[in-house]
C-alpha positions as CSV (number, residue, x, y, z in Angstrom):
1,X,-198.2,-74.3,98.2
2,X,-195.1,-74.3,96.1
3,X,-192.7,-70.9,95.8
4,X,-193.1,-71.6,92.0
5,X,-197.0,-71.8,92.5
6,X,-197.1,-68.5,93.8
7,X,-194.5,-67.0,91.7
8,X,-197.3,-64.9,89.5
9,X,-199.2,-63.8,92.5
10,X,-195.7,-62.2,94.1
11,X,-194.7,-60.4,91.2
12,X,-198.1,-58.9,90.4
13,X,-198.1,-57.6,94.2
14,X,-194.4,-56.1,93.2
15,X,-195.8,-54.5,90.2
16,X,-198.8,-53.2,92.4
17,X,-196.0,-51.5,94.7
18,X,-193.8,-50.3,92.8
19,X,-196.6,-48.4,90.6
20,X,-197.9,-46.7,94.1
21,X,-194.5,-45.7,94.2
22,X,-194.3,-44.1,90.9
23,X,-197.3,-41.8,91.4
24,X,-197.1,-41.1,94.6
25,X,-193.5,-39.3,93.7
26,X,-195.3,-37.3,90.4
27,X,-196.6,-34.3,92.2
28,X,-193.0,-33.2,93.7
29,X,-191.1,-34.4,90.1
30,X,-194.2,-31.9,88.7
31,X,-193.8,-29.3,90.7
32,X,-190.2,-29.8,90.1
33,X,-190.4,-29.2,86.4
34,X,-192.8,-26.2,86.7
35,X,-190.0,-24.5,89.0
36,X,-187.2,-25.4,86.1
37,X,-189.7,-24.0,83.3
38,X,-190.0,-20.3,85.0
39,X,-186.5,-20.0,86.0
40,X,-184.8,-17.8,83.7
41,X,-182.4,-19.9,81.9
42,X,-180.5,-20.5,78.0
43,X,-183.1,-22.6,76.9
44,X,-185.5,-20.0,76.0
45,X,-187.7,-20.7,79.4
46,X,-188.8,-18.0,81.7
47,X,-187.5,-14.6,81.0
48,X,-184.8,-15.9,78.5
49,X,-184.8,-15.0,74.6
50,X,-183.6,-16.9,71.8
51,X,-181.7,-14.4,69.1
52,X,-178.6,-16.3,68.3
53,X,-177.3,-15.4,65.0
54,X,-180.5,-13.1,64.1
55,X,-180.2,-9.4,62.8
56,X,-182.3,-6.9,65.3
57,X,-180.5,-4.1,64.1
58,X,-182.1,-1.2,65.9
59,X,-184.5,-3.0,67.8
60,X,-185.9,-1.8,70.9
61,X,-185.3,-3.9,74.1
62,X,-185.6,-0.9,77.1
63,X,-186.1,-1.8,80.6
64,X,-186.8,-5.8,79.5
65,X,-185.9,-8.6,81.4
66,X,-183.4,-10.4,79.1
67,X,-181.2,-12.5,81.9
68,X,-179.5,-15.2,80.7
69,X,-180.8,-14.6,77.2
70,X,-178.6,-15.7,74.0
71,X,-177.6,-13.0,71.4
72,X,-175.0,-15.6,70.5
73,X,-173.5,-14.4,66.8
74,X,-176.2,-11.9,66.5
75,X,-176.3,-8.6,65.1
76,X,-177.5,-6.0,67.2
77,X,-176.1,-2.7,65.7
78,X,-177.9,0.6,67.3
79,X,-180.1,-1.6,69.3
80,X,-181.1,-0.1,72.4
81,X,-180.7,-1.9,75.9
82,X,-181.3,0.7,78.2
83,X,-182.4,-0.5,82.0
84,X,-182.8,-3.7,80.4
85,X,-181.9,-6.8,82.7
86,X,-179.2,-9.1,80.5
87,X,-177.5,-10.8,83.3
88,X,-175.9,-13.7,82.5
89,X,-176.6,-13.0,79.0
90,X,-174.4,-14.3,75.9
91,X,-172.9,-11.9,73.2
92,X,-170.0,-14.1,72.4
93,X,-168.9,-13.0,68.8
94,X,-172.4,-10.4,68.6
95,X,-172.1,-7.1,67.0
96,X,-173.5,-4.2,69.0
97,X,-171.5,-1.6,67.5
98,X,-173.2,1.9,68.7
99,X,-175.9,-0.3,70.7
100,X,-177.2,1.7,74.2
101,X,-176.4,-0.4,76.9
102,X,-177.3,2.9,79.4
103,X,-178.1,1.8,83.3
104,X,-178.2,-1.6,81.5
105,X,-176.8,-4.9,84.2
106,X,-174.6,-6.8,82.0
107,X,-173.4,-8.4,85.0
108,X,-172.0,-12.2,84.6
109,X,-172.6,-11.6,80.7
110,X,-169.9,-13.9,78.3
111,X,-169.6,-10.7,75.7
112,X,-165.8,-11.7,74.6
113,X,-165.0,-11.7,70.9
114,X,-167.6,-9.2,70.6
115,X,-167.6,-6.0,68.3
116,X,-168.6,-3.5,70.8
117,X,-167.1,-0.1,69.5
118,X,-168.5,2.9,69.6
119,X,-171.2,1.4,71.9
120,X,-173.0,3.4,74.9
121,X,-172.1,1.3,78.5
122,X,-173.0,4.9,80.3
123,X,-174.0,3.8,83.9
124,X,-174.1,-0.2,82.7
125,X,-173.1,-3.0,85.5
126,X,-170.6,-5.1,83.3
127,X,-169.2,-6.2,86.9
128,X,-167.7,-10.0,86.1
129,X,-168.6,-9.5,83.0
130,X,-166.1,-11.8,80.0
131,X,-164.6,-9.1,77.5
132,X,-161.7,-11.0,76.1
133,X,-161.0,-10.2,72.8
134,X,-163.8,-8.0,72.1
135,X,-163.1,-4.4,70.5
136,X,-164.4,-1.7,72.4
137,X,-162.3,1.3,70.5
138,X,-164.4,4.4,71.5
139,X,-167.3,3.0,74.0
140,X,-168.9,5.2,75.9
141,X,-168.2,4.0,79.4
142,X,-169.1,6.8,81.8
143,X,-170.0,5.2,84.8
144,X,-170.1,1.9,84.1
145,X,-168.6,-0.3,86.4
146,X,-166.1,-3.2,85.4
147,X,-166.3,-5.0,89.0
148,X,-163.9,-8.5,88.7
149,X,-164.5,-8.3,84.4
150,X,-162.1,-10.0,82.1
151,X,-160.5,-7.7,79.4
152,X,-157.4,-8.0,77.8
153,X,-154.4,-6.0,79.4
154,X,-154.7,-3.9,76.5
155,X,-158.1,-3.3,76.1
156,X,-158.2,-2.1,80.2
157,X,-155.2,0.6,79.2
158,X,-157.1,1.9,76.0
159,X,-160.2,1.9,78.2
160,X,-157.8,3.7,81.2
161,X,-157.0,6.6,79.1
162,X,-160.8,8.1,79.0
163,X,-162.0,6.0,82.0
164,X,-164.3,8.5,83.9
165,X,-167.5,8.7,86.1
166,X,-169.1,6.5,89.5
167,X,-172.0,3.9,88.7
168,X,-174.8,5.4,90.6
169,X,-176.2,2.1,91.5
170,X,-173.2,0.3,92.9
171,X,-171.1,3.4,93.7
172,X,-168.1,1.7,92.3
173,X,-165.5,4.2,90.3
174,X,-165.2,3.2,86.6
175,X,-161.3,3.7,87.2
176,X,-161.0,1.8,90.1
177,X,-163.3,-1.4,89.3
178,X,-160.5,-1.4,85.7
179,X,-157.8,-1.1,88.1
180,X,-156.7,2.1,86.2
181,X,-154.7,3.5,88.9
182,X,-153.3,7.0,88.6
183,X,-153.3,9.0,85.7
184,X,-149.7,9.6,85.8
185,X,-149.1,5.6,85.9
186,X,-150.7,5.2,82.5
187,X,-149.4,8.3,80.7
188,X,-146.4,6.7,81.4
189,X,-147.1,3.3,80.9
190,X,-144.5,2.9,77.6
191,X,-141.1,4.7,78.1
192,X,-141.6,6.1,74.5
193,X,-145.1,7.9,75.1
194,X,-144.3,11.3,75.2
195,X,-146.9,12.1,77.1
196,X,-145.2,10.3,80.1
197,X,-142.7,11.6,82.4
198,X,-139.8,12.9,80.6
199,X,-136.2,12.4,81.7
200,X,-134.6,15.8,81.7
201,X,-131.4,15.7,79.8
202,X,-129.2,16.8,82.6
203,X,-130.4,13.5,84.3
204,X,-129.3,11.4,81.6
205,X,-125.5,13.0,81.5
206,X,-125.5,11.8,85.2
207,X,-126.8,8.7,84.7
208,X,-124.2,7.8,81.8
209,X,-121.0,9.0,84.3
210,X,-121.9,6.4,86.5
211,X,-121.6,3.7,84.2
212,X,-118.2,1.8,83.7
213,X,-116.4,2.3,80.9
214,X,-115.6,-1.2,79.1
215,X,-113.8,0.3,75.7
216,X,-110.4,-0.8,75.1
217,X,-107.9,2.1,75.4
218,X,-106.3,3.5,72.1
219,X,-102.7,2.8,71.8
């Protein structure tokens, strides 16, 4: 018999093969997908919330498991966060002005161009946390620990000056994980804060002998 002649019978054996194939892989690709739907993720599966853009001014989220949830544009104003799990959230451009973020992990959250004033991070992981651009003018920080987080250089001085307290659950110091420093390096920080070291004015007669004099002399 002719290759031609047997040309159906070949390719409906292929087709026969290749569909054995195809199901024998569906219980891994299955299982594959039911692992991908509970892992917390942005796509609203597992433990993940959508509430981009949306207004849950005072809502109530203690102690929930929020990682990796997106809060995206959202206005959260005097919601309350506290022991809630947000790690890995988004706050990019939210508004949590006076929120409680208390023994909240923030950890690996994107929370820059955020309005965070006034808000409580008391005890709160932010370690690795991105804070750029975001305004937090009077936050409570107490204890929270900024571990490897991004802030603006002059965000982490404003933050310096009141910077206080140890995160009880990673033991880190809130000075230390902003790399505050001392006290003392701060104060004087600008050579015009006169809260800095002052230069006594004995030291600056000195100072000025030493220097040359380059005026023409009067004739």
């Amino acid at each position: 018999m002719s290759v031609l002649a047997r040309l159906p019978s070949i390719l409906a054996s292929g087709l026969i093969s290749a569909s054995l194939l195809i199901s024998s892989c569906e219980p891994a690709a299955a299982g594959l997908n039911e692992f991908e739907y509970e892992a917390p993720s942005e796509f609203g599966k597992g433990s993940a919330g959508q509430f981009g853009e949306a207004n849950i001014d005072g809502q109530d989220f203690t102690g929930q498991d929020l990682r990796r949830s997106n809060f995206t544009g959202a206005s959260a104003k005097k919601a309350k966060f506290n022991g809630a799990n947000l790690q890995g959230a988004y706050f990019m451009k939210s508004v949590v002005f006076k929120a409680d973020f208390t023994d909240a992990n923030l950890s690996d959250t994107l929370m820059d161009r955020a309005v965070i004033n006034e808000a409580i991070l008391r005890n709160a992981n932010l370690s690795r946390a991105v804070l750029t651009r975001s305004d937090l003018t009077k936050a409570d920080i107490y204890g929270a620990d900024f571990t490897n987080a991004l802030l603006d250089r002059t965000q982490q001085i404003a933050l310096c000056r009141y910077a206080d307290g140890v995160n009880t659950v990673t033991g880190e110091s809130t000075r230390k994980s902003l790399g505050c420093g001392s006290g003392r390096r701060f104060r004087g920080s600008s050579p015009s804060n006169p809260d800095g070291p002052q230069v006594s004015s004995g030291d600056q007669d000195a100072f000025r002998k030493t220097m040359p004099d380059y005026r023409m002399p009067i004739e």
